[in-house]
C-alpha positions as CSV (number, residue, x, y, z in Angstrom):
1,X,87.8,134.4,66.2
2,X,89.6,132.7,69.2
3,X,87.7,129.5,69.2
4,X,88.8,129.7,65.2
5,X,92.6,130.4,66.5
6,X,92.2,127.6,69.1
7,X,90.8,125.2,66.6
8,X,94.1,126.3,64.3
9,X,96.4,125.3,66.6
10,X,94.6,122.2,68.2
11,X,95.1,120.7,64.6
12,X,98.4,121.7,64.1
13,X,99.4,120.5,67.8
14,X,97.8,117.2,66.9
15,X,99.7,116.7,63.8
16,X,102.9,118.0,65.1
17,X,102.5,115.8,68.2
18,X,101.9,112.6,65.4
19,X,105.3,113.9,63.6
20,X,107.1,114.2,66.1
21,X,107.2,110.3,66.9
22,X,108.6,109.9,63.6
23,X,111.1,112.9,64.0
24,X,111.9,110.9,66.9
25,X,112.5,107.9,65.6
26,X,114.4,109.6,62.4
27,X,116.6,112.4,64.0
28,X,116.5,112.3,67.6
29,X,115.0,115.8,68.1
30,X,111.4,116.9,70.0
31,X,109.3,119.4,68.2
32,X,106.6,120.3,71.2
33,X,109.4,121.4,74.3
34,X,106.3,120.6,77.0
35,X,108.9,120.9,80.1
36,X,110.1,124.2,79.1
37,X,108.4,127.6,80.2
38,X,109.3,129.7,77.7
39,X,107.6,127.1,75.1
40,X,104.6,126.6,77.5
41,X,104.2,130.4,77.6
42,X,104.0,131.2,73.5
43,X,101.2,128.8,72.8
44,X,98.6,131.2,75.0
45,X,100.3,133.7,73.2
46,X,100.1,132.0,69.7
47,X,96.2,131.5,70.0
48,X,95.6,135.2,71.3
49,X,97.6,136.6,68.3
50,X,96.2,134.9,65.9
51,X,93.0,135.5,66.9
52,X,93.9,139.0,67.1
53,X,94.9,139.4,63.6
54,X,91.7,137.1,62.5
55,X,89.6,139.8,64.4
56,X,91.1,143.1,63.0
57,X,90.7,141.7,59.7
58,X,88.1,143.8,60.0
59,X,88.9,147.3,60.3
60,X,85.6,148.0,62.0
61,X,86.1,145.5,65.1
62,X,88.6,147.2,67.5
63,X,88.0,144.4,70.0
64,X,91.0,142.2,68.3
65,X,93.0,144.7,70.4
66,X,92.3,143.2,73.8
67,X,93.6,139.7,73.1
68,X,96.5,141.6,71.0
69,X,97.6,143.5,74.2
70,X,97.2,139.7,76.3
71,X,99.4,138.5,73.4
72,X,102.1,141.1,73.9
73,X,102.8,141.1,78.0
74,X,102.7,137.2,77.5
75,X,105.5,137.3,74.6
76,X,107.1,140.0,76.8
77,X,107.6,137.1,79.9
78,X,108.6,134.3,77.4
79,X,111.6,136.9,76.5
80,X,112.6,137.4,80.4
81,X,112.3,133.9,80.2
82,X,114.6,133.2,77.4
83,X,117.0,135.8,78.0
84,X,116.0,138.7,75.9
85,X,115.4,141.3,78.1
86,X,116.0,143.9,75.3
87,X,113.0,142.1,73.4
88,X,110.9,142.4,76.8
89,X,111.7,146.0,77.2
90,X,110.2,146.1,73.1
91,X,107.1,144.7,74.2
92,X,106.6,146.6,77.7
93,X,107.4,149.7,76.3
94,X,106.2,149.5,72.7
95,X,104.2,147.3,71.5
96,X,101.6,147.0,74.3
97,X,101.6,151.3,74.2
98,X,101.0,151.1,70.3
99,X,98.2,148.7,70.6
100,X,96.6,150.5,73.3
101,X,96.9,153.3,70.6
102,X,95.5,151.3,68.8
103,X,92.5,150.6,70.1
104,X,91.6,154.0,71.6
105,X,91.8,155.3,68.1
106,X,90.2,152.8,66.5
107,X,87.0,153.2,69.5
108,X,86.9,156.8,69.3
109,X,88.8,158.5,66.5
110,X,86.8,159.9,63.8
111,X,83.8,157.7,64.8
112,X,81.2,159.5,63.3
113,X,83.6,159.7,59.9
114,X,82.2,156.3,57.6
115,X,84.9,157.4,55.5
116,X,87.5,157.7,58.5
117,X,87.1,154.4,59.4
118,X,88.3,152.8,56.3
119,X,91.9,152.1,55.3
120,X,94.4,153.4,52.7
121,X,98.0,153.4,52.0
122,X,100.5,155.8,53.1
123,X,102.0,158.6,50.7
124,X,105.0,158.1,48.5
125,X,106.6,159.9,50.6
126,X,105.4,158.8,54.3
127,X,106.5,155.0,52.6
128,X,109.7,156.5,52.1
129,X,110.3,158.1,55.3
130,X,109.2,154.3,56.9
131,X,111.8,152.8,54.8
132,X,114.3,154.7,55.8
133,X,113.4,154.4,59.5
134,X,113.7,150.9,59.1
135,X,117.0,150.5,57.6
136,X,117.9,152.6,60.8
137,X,116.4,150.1,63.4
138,X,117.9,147.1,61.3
139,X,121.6,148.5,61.4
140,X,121.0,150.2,64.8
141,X,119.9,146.6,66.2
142,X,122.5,144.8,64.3
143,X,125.6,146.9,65.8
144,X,124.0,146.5,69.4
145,X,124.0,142.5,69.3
146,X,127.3,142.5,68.0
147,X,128.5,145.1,70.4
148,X,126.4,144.3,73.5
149,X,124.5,141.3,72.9
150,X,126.5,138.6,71.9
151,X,128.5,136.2,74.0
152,X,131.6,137.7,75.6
153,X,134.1,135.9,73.1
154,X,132.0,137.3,70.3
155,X,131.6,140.7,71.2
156,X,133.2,142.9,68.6
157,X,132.8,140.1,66.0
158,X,130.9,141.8,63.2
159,X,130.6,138.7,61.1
160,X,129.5,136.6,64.1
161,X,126.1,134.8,63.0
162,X,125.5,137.7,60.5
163,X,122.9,136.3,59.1
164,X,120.3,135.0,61.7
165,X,121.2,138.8,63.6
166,X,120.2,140.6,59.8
167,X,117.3,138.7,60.1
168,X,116.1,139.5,63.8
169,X,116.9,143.1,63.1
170,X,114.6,143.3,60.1
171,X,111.5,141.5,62.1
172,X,112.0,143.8,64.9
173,X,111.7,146.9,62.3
174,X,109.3,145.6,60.6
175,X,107.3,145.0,63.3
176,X,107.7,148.5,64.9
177,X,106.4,150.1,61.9
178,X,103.5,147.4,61.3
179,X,102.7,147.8,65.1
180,X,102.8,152.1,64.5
181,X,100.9,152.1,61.2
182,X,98.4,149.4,62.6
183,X,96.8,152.6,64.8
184,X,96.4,154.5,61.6
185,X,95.1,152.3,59.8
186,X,97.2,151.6,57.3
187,X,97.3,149.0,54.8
188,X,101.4,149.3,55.0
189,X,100.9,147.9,58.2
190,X,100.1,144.2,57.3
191,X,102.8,144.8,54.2
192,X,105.3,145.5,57.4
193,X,104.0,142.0,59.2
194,X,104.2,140.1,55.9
195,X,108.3,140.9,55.8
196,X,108.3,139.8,59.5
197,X,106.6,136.5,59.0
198,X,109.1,136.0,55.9
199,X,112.2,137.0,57.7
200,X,110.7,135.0,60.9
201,X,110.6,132.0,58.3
202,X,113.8,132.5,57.1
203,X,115.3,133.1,60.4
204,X,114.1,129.7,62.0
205,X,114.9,127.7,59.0
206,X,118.7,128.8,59.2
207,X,118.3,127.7,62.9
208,X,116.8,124.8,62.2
209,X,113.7,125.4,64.5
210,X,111.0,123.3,62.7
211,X,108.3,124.6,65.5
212,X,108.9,127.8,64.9
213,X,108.9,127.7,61.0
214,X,105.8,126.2,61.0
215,X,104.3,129.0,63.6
216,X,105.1,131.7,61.3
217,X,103.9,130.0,57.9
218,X,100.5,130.0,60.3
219,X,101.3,133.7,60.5
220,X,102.0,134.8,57.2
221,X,99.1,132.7,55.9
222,X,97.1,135.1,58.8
223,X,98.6,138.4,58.1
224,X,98.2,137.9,54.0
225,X,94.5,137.0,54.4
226,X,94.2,140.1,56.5
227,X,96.2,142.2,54.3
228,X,93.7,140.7,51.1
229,X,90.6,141.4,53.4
230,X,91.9,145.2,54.3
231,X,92.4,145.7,50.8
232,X,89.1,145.2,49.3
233,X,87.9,148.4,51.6
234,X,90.7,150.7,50.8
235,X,90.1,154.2,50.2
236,X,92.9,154.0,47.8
């Protein structure tokens, strides 16, 4: 699965590298940011997630855990590196706990349990109680960006890029419970990833970041053939 991912993204480096000279010519921008750190640093951790979502594809193959965890504490030094050390603290303190949940469950839980190992959904009412724990982390993360985060002549300023701040609010909850349900699991996990990659999708269009938008259409093309592969072994 990681020479697969590597092969992904040396195709789509190649033809982003033959756009670019005509986005270029046409507009004056760069697509591939080679002399920045930040950029250098998430295509390591591009390959690694992708190959860790093409691995637990397979709800029998915790091994997609190790590159997932790699993937993590190198998105978590691209954040120190951009300036998000809110978004570093997620991935230190979250992210790389829940997949080493993750895995250990997925190694050991219920191993002799056929059964066990397969997925399902959540309740009606365990869906529910995710919902609503998302609408928390979306508002709680929208009023500290406009309250902490934000530049110092925006502080305060509620309608200050409201909509790129909705949208970064909603992939960080949907990630958490994705990441949370993913040691479970759950098939309401990859549900939770799809919503990221859209909102990811959406987020960098309204910025303008064609990079970026193309990453995440690689990753909700990913996470949907995962969720479409989890599905067919379902319990329910």
């Amino acid at each position: 699965m990681l020479l697969l991912s590597l092969g992904m993204y040396a195709a789509l480096f190649f033809l982003m590298e033959a756009a670019e000279l005509l986005w270029a010519e046409r507009f004056g921008g760069k697509l591939l940011q080679w002399t920045s750190p930040a950029f250098c640093v998430g295509i390591p951790a591009s390959v690694l997630g992708t190959a860790y979502v093409l691995t637990v594809r397979n709800p029998l193959n915790y091994t997609g855990f190790y590159p997932g965890i790699l993937m993590s504490a190198l998105l978590a030094v691209q954040c120190l590196l951009q300036g998000q050390p809110d978004l570093f603290v997620l991935y230190v303190f979250v992210f790389i706990p829940f997949q080493g949940m993750s895995l250990w469950n997925w190694k050991h839980g219920r191993s002799g349990d056929e059964d066990g190992l397969r997925p399902s959904f959540l309740g009606r009412r365990m869906q529910l109680l995710t919902l609503a724990a998302v609408v928390l982390v979306v508002v709680a993360d929208y009023a500290l960006n406009t309250l902490l985060l934000s530049p110092a002549e925006h502080i305060g300023d509620w309608g200050y890029n409201l909509t790129v701040k909705l949208l970064g609010a909603v992939m960080i909850a949907f990630s958490l419970a994705a990441n949370f349900w993913l040691i479970y699991k759950k098939n309401d996990a990859w549900v939770g990833w799809i919503v990221y990659c859209v909102a990811g999708l959406a987020m960098f269009t309204r910025l303008g970041n064609v990079f970026s938008m193309l990453l995440f259409l690689v990753m909700l093309a990913v996470n949907t053939t995962a969720f479409l592969a989890w599905l067919k072994q379902s319990k329910n």
